[in-house]
C-alpha positions in Angstrom: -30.5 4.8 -9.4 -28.9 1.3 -10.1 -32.8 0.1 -10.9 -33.3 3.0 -13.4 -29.6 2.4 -15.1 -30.8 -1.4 -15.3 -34.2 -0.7 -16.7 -33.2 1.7 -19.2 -30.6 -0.6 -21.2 -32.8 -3.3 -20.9 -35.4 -1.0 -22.9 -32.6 -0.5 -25.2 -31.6 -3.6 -25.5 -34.7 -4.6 -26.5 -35.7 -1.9 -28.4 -32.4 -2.7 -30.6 -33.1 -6.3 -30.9 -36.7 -5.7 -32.4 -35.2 -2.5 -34.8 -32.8 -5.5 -35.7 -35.2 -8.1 -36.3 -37.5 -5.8 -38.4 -34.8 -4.9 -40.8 -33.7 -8.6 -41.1 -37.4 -9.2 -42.5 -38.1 -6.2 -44.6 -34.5 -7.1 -46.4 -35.7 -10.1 -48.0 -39.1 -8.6 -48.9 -38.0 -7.3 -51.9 -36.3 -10.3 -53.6 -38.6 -12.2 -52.1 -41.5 -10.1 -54.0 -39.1 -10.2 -57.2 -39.2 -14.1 -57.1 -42.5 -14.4 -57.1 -43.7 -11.7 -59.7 -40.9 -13.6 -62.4 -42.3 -17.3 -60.8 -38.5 -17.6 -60.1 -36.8 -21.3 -60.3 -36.2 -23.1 -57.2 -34.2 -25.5 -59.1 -32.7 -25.3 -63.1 -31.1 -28.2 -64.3 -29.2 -29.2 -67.7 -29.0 -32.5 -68.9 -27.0 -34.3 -71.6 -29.6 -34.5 -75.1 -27.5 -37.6 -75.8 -28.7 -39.4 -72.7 -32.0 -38.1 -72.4 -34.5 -37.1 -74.1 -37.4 -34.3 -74.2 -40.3 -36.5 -73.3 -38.0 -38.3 -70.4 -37.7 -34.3 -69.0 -41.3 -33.2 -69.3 -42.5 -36.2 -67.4 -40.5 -35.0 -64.7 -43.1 -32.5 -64.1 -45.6 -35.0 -62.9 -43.0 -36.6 -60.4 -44.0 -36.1 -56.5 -43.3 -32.8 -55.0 -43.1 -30.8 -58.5 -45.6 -27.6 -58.3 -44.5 -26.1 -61.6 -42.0 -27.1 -64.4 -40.8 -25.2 -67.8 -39.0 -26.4 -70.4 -37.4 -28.3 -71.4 -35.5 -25.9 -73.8 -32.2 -26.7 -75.8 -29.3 -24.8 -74.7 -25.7 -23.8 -76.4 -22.6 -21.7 -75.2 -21.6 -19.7 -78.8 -19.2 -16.7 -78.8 -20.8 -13.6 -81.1 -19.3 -11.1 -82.9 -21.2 -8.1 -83.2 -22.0 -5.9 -86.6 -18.8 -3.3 -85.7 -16.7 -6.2 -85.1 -16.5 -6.9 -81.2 -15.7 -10.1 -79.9 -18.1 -11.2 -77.5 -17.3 -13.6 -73.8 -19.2 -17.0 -74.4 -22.7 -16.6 -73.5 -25.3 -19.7 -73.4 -28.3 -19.2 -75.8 -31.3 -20.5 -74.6 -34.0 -21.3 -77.0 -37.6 -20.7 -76.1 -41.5 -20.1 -77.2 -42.2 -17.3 -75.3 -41.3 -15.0 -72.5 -43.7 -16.8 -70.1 -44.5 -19.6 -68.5 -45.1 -20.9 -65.1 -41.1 -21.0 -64.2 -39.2 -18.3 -64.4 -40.6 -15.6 -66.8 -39.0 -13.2 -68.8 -39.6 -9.4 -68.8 -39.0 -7.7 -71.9 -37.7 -4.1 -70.9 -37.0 -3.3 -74.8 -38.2 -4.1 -78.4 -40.1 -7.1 -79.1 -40.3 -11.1 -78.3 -38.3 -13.2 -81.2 -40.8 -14.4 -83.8 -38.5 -15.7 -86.8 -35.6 -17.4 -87.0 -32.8 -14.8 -87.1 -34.0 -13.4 -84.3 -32.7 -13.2 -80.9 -33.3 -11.1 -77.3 -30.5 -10.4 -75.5 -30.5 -10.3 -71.8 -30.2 -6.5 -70.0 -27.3 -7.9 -68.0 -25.1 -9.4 -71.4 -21.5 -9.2 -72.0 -22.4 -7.6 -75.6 -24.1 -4.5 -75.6 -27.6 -5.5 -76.2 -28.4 -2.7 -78.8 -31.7 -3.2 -80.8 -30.8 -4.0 -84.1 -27.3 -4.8 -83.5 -26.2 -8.0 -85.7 -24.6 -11.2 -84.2 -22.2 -13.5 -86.2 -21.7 -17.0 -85.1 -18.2 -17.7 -87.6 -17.6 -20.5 -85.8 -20.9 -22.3 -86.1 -21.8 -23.9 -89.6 -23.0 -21.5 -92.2 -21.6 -18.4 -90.0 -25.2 -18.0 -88.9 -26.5 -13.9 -88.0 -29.3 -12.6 -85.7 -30.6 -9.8 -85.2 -31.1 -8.4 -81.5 -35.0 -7.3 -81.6 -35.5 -7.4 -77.6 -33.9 -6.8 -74.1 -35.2 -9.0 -71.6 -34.6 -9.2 -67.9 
């Protein structure tokens, strides 16, 4: 009897280790599948335009070890108002060609890619809203500049 006791929670201690094990894996699987469909960023870095510039940063796609680079793309923290008025938090406004790219694509869930200046795709996940159509004030960048949200992206 002792033998049989000893055998069975071995089995079950085994049996739970594996069950435990498997789920460990197949947790990760779908970030991990994520990442790679959106050719996520190991590594996004900003840098000071007054200390370097955009040729300096592309080259750093050809250093040792490098697989893929985007980018460079400007960068600015703004607070919007919206067209009924909201404030908005700060939000950084990243500019960019295009949705693609071999780093760190963007999927459009809504409405279009920007094409004009005025223009602007809001992430799924902003503070604001991100209502096709919707109008953005900058007041407190020169000229109290608008866009016009014409995407959602993810």
């Amino acid at each position: 009897m002792p033998t049989l006791v000893m055998g069975l929670a071995t089995l079950m201690a085994v049996a739970a280790s594996v069950l435990g094990g498997t789920l460990l894996v197949v947790s990760g699987a779908p970030f991990d599948d994520a990442f790679a469909r959106q050719h996520g960023a190991h590594l996004s870095v900003q840098f000071d335009a007054g200390r370097a510039e955009a040729a300096q940063l592309s080259a750093s796609a050809q250093a040792p070890g490098v697989t893929a680079a985007s980018g460079p793309f400007r960068t600015a923290t703004v607070a919007p108002h919206t067209d009924n008025d909201d404030t908005g938090w700060p939000m950084t406004v990243v500019g960019r060609a295009d949705p693609g790219g071999s780093v760190d694509s963007v999927t459009l869930m809504d409405g279009r890619w920007a094409t004009r200046p005025g223009e602007v795709v809001l992430s799924a996940d902003s503070s604001l809203f991100p209502a096709l159509g919707r109008r953005l004030t900058f007041p407190a960048l020169p000229g109290d500049p608008v866009l016009k949200v014409v995407g959602v992206a993810r």
